[in-house]
N, C-alpha and C positions, 0 to 999 in steps of 0.2 A: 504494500500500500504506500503510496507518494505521501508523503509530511511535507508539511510548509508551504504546498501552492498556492494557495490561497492568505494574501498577509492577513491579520487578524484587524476589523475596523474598532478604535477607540470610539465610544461613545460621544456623542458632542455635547462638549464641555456647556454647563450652566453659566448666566453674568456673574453669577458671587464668584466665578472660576476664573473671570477671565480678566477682570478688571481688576485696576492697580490696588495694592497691595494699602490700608489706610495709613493714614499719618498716625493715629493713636491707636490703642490696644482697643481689638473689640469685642463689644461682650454679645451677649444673645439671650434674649428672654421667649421664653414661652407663652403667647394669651390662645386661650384656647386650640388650635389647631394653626396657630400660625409662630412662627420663627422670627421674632423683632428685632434686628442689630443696630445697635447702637453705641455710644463711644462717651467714655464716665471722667471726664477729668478738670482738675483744681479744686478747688476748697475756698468755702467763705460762709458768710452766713445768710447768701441770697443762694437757691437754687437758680440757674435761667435752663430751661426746657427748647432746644431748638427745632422747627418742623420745618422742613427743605419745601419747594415749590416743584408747579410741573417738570416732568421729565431731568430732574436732578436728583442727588441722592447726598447723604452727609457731608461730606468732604467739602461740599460749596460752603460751608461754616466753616472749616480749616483754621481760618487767616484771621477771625475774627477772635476764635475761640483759644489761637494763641495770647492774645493780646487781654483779653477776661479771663481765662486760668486763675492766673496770681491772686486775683482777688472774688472768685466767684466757683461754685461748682457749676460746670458745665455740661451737659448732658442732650446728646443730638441723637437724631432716631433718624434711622430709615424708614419711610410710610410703608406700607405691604405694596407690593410689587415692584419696589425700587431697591437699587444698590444689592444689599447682601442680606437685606429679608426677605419671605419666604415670596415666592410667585403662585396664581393662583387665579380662581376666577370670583377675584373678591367685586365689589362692589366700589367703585370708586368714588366715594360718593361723600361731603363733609361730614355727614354724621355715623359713617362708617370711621373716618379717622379718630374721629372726636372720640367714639367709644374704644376703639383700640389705643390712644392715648391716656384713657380714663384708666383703662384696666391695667398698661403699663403704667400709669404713677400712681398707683395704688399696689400694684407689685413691689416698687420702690421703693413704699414708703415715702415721696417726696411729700414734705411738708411746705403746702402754700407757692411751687414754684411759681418762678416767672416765665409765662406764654414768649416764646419772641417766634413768631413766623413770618415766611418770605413768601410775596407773589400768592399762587395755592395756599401754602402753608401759613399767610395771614388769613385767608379764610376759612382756613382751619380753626384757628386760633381764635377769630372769632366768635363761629361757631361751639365753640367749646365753651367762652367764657357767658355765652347766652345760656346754653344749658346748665353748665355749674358755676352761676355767678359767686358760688361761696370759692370759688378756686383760686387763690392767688387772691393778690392784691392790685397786682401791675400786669401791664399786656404791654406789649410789644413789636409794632406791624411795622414791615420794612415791605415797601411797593405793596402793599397788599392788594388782594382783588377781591371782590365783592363790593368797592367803593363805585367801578366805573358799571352802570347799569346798560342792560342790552334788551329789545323789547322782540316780540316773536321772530318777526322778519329778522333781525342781527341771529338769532338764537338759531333758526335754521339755515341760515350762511355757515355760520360754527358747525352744524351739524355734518354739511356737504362737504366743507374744509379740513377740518379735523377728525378724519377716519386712523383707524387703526393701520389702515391700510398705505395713506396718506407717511404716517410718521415712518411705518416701514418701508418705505421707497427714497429716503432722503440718502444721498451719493455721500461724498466726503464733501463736496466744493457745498452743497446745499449745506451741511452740520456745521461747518466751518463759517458759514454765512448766519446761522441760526446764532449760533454763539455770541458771533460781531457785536448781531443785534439786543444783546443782553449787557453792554457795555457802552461805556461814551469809549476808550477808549482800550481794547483789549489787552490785558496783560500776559506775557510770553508765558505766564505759570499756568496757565488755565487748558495750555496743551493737553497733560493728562485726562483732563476731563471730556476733550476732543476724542484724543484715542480710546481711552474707557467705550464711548458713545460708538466709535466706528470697530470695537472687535465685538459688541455685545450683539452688533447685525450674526455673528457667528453663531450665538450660543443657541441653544436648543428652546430655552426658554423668552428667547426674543419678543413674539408676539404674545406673550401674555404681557410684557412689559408694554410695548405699544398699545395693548391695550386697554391699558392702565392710563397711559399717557391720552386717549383720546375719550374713556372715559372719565378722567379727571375734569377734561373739559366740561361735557354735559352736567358734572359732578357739580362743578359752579356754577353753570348757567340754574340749575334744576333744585338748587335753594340754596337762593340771594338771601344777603342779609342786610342789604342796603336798609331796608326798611324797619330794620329793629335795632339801629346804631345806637338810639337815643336810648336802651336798657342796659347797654354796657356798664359793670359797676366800677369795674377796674379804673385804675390813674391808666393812662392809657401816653405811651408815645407814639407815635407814627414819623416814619423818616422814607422820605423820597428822594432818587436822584434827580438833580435837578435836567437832567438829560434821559430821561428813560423813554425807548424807543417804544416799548410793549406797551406801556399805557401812559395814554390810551389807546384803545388800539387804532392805529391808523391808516386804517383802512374805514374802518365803520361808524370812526367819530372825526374827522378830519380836523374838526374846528375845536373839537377843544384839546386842554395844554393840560401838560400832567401836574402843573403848579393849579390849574382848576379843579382835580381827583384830587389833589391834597388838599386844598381848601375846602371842600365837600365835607372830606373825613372828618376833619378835624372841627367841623360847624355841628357835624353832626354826633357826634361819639362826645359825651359830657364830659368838660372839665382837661380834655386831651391837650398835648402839645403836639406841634406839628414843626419838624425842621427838615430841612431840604439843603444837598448837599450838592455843591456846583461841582463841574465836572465828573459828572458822575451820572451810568446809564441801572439799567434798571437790579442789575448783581449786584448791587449795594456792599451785602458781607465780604464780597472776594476784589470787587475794585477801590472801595475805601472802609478796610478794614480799622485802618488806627483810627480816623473820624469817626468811622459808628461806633467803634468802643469808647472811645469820649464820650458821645453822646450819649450814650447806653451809662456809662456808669457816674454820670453827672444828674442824670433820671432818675437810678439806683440808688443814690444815696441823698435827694432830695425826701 
């Protein structure tokens, strides 16, 4: 009998397999049938709780979370279906996150953190502090979304636009172009995050991610919280780039300026402050991280 004709095929590697390796040590929790990773570091007497935006995963807090360490514990999470928790056919949806963040900081034991979400992950963050207004004292929204409203017609533009299908079709020159647009000015360090994005096209579990990424979208369109800003209990910050290309979006709001989405917020969400930071596009934590941590811990210890 012939041995070896045949090479043997390796399984196709998963994104938690294929993408780069974290900056911090990561840990892993279990909420019910799902695998949460996330990354525990510095010490203080403020928790801050970080939740990443669409189609990004922890590491966009990196540069930030160097700079609050020293005086803060920091603690960032992968949402389900991003980076290196678990894939799946969850529901993308705010009050899916909300409740898997409820069960991870009660896993934790975290007492009272601080909310800080970005883009997605500010309306996350909203959504959560609406459900458990006893949560935290402080919130935390960097570009958030749920500020900029979209009425049916927008809603089924987003629907035709952002397929699952749509995200899985984007080349290098396209990903490369997406990024741009998440900056006033893109930094050489933000590579990795490029590359991560063009080998995860490999992994096996690809389109459940894309999937995630296009139901994230309807996630927000499908419950807005523009309308309940004024229950907000929390001291609340809000920080925009003063250059953010993504909102609003520009396509479907042309006329208005992303200094009008922070003026909104901040009219509407009681008692908030609102600062806006120049030169700077809508990746806030990764293009001006030493500003936002100013800001952050001048908030903090007001």
């Amino acid at each position: 009998m012939a041995i070896g004709l045949y090479a043997q095929t390796e399984p196709p590697q998963k994104i938690s397999e294929l993408i780069t390796p974290y900056k911090y040590k990561t840990h892993y929790l279990e909420i019910d049938s799902l695998k949460i990773a996330y990354i525990d570091e510095g010490a203080g007497d403020e928790t801050i709780l970080f939740i990443h935006g669409l189609a990004t995963y922890l590491p966009s807090w990196d540069k930030l979370i160097e700079q609050l360490k020293t005086q803060y514990r920091c603690i960032a999470v992968d949402l389900p279906g991003y980076g290196r928790s678990s894939k799946g056919d969850y529901p993308s949806t705010m009050s899916f996150y909300t409740s898997v963040l409820q069960k991870f900081s009660t896993s934790l034991k975290l007492d009272s953190p601080v909310l800080c979400g970005h883009s997605m992950g500010g309306q996350v963050a909203i959504t959560y502090a609406l459900k458990h207004p006893e949560f935290g004292s402080k919130l935390i929204l960097i570009a958030p979304a749920g500020i900029e409203t979209f009425d049916e017609q927008n809603q089924q533009w987003f629907g035709n636009f952002f397929t699952a299908q749509a995200v899985a079709s984007a080349r290098e020159q396209q990903v490369r172009y997406n990024y741009d647009l998440n900056f006033y000015q893109t930094p050489a360090d933000v590579e990795f995050m490029i590359n991560d994005r063009l080998r995860m096209a490999e992994a096996a579990d690809f389109m459940v991610y894309c999937n995630a990424v296009a139901g994230g979208v309807q996630g927000m369109l499908n419950e807005p919280v523009f309308d309940q800003l004024g229950k907000i209990s929390q001291q609340t910050l809000i920080v925009y780039g003063e250059n953010d290309n993504l909102i609003p979006n520009q396509i479907l709001h042309k006329n208005l300026t992303t200094k009008e989405i922070a003026d909104t917020a901040a009219e509407n969400i009681p008692g908030s402050q609102l600062v806006m930071i120049p030169e700077c596009g809508h990746m806030v934590p990764f293009e001006k991280p030493i500003n936002l941590s100013n800001i952050i811990d001048q908030f903090l210890e007001e």
